[in-house]
N, C-alpha and C positions, 0 to 999 in steps of 0.2 A: 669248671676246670679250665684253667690253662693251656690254650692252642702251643704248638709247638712247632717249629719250622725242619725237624727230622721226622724222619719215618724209619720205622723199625720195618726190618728186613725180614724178607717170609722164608722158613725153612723149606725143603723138596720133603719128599713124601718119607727118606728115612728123619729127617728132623737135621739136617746138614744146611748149615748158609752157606750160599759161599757170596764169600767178601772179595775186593777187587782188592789190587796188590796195591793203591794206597791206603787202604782201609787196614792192610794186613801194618802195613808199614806205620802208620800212627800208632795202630797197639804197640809196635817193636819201642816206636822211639818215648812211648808214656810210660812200657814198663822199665827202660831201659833208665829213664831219669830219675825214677821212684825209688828205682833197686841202689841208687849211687848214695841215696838219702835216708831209706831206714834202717838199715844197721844202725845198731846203739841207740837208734829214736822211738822205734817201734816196739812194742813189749812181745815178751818171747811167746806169749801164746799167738799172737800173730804172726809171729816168723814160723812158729812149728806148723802153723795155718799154710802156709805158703811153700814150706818142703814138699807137705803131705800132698797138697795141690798140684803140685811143680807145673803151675800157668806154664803154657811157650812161650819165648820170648817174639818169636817170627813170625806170630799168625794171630788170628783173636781166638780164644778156645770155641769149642763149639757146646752149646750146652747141654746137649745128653752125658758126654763126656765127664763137666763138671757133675752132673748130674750123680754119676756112678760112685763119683768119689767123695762127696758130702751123704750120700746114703749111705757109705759104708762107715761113714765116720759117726755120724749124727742123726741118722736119719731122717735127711733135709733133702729138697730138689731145688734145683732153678726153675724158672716158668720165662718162656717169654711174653713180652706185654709189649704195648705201645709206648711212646717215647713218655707218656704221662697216661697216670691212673685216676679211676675215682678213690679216694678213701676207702668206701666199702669194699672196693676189689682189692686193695693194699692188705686191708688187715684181714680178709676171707682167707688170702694167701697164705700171708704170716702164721696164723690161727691152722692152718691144715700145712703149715711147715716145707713152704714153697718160696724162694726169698723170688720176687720180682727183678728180671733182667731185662729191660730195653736191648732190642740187639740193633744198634747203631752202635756209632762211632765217632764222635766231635771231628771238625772239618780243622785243617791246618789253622784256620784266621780264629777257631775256637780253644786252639790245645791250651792256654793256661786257666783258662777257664768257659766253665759251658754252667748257664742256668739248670737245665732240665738231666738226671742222672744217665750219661752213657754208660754202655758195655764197661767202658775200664772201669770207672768209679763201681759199678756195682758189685763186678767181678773182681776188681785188685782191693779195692776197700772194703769189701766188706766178705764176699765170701771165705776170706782164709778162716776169719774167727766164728764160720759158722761148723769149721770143723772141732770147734770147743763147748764141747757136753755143755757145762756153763752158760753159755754165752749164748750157746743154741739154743738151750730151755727157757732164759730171758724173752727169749726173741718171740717163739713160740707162746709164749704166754701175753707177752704186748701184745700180739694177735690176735689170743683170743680175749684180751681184753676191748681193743679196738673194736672188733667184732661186734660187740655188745654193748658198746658206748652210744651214746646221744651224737648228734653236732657240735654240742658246748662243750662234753666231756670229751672227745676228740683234739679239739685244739688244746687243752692243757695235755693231755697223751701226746701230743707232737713234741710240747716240748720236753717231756721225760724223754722221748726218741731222739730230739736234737744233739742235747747235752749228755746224751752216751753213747749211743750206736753211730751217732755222724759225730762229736765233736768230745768224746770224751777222753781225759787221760788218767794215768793208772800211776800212784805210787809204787817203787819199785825196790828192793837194797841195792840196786847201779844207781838208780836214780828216777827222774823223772821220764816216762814214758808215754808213746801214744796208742791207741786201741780205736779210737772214733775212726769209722772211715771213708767221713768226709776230710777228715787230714791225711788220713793217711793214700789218698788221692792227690792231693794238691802238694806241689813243690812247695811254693808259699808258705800255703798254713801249716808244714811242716816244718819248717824254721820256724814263723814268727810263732808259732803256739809253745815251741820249748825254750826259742833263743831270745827272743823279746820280752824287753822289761814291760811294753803297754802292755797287756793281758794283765788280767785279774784270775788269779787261779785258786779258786774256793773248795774247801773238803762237800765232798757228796751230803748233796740233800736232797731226798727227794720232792717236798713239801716248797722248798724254795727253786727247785727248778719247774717245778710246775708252774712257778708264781714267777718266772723267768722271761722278758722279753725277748727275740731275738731276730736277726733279721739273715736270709739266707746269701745274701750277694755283697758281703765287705768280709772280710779277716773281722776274728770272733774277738769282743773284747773282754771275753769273760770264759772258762772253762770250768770243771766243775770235775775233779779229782777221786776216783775209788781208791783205796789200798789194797783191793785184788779184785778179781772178774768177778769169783763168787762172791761177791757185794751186790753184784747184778741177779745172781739167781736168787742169793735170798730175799732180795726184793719180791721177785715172782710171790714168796711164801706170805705177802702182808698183804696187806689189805688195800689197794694202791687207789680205788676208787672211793675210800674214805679218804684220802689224801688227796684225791681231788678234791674232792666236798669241800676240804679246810681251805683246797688253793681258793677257791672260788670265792667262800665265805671272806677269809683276810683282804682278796683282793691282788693284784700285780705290782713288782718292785718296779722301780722307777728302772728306766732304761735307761745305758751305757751306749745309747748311739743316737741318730736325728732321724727323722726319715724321711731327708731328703733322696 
């Protein structure tokens, strides 16, 4: 596992951090940049994600708090963890319905981009859509499929995780939308994934995203489109590690990037 130059903050004995006022003040100015960008981008079950939620915009939430309100929706918690996990404690998580939150916060010379997932990325990207039955069940089931995976069958599972829960987007009747939220964290790939001609935007496959190279640190040159959420649950319903079997068996598509 990957060293990491943050440190995740220790709660007091009710489970409260408390963050310094530039800590409070990056959350202000990340939620505040995001909020100007997904109207019209981001799909409505993520926006109702985000009412239901109503993040602050002035402070970093504290996690019991989220806590309360993805229980009531979903029956989901937050957990906090270090700035980086092992695999097994990732999908134990997932699998007993607990999404992992680093509680830092990227430093000014990091806000457009940070390698390692902060508080906003976990919280502003991804928590909203765990308050969607759907999308919660997905999640919970990666989990426990993780769970109980090999090391080889893991890394084909990462990329089923990539290309939907961080980078995936959603046919819609307005139009093209996003749901992944590793976009829907980043300014950038929030533009270039809907407004940019370079991306390659493919109908959902699971079989070939498994078969999918990808690389975590450039704007995605490939996306990979559901036509509703419950696309994603009723994957849950198949047989997803037979579909590994076949990723492995055919082998991986040739990659869209270098890796320099």
């Amino acid at each position: 596992m990957k060293s990491s130059s943050y440190t995740a903050k220790e709660p007091d004995s009710d489970g409260i951090i408390c963050y310094s006022d530039a800590e409070n003040e990056m959350w202000s100015q990340l939620v505040e940049r995001q909020m100007m960008l997904i109207p019209g981008r981001a799909c409505q079950e993520y926006q109702d994600g985000i009412e239901r939620l109503k993040l602050p915009n002035d402070r970093i939430p504290q996690l019991p708090e989220l806590s309360k309100k993805l229980m009531a929706a979903t029956g989901w918690q937050v957990e906090r963890v270090p700035a980086l996990i092992s695999f097994d404690r990732f999908f134990s998580l997932l699998a007993d319905k607990k999404f992992p939150v680093a509680t830092f916060i990227r430093r000014p010379e990091d806000m457009n981009y940070l390698t390692e997932p902060d508080i906003f990325h976990e919280v502003f990207g991804h928590c909203p859509l765990l308050t969607n039955p759907a999308f919660a069940e997905f999640t919970h089931m990666y989990g426990n499929l993780g769970k109980n995976a090999d090391p080889q069958q893991r890394v084909y599972l990462a990329r089923l995780y990539w290309f939907t829960v961080e980078f995936g987007l959603i046919n819609t009747p307005q139009g093209l939308r996003i749901y992944g939220g590793g976009i829907l964290s980043s300014p950038k790939e929030t533009l270039w994934s809907l407004e940019s001609i370079a991306p390659r935007r493919e109908a959902f496959d699971p079989v070939l995203i498994l078969r999918t190279p990808y690389r975590i640190d450039i704007l995605q040159p490939l996306y990979y489109v559901v036509d509703r959420i419950s696309t994603l649950n009723n994957l849950a319903q198949e047989d997803i590690m037979l579909m590994v079997s076949e990723a492995r068996q055919t082998g991986l598509l040739p990659s869209l990037f270098t890796n320099d």
